[in-house]
N, C-alpha and C positions, 0 to 999 in steps of 0.2 A: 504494500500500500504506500502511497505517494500524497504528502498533504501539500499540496499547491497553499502557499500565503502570497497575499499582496505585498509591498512594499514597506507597506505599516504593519505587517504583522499579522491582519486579519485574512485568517481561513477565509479560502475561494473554490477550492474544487478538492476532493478527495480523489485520486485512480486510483482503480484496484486491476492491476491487469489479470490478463486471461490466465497464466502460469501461479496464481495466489493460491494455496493449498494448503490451509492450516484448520488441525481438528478443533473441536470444540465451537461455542459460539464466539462469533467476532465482529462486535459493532463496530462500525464503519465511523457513525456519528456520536457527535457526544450526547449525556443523556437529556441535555435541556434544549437539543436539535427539535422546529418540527416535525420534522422526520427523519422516521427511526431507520436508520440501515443497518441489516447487518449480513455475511457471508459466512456460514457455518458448514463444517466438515463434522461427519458423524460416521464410524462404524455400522459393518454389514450387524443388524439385530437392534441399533437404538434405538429410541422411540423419542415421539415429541407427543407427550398426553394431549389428546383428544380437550379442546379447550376453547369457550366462546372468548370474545371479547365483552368486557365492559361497555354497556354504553355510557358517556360522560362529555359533557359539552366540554368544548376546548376552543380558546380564541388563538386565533395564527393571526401573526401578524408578516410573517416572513414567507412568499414559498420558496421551498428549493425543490430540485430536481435531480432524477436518474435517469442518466442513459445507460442504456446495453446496447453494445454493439455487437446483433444479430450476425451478421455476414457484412464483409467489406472493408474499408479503410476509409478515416476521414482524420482531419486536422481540424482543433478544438480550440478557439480561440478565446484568451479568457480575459477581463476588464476589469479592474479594480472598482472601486465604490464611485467615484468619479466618472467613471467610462474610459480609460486609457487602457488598451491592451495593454499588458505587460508580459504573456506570455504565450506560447501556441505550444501544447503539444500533437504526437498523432497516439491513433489510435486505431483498432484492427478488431477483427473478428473475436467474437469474449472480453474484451476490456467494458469495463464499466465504469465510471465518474458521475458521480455526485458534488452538484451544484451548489455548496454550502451557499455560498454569496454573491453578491458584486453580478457582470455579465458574463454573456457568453457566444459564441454561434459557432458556428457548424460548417466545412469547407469539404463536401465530398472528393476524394478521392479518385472512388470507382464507388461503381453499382453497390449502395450501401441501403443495408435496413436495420433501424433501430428501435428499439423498445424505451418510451419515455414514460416513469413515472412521479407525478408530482401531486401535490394537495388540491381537491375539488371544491366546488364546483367551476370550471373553465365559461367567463363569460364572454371568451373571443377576443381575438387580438388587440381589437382596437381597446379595449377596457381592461386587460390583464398584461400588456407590456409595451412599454418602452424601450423604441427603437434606437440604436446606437449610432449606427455608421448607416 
């Protein structure tokens, strides 16, 4: 795992690339993150008890986002709280990054598909972000 900070310090992306293999659970974010990431390794026989969730009002005031990168290759371009890129990584088929803060976008490669998950409910671009460049 890889913590991307801006220049003051402040978490902006978490990678975890596709070669990450460690047993046990392993949050990705911290625990007062609005979302909760984590990548867990488990043995052939463990079990995760059969378990609902609570329901429990929660105010978000931040979202952040996951990507997985299903198939492909793309260059991840990331902005501090200002909007100043400060850094691009790539990324490839199984990597995944999580969007603690600040911007970001997205520079395909090749033929690329990803899986984004973030906090709901989405009221559409014009209302839920803020274009950079």
């Amino acid at each position: 795992m890889e913590e991307i900070k801006s220049s003051n310090g402040k978490p902006i992306a978490i990678i975890v690339k596709a070669k990450f293999e460690k047993d046990g659970v392993n949050f990705v974010s911290k625990k007062d993150f609005p979302l909760q990431v984590g990548i867990s390794g488990y043995k052939k026989g463990d079990k995760i008890k059969s378990h609902f969730h609570v329901d429990k009002e929660i105010t978000i005031r931040k979202v952040q986002e996951v990507v997985y990168i299903k198939s492909g290759r793309t260059i991840v371009n990331l902005y501090d709280l200002k909007g100043e890129r400060f850094r691009s990584v790539e990324l490839s088929t199984g990597d995944t990054i999580f969007f603690v803060d600040g911007g970001h976008g997205l520079e395909m490669l090749e033929d690329t598909r990803i899986m984004e998950v973030k906090q709901g409910p989405y009221f559409g671009k014009d209302m839920d972000k803020r274009i950079i460049e």
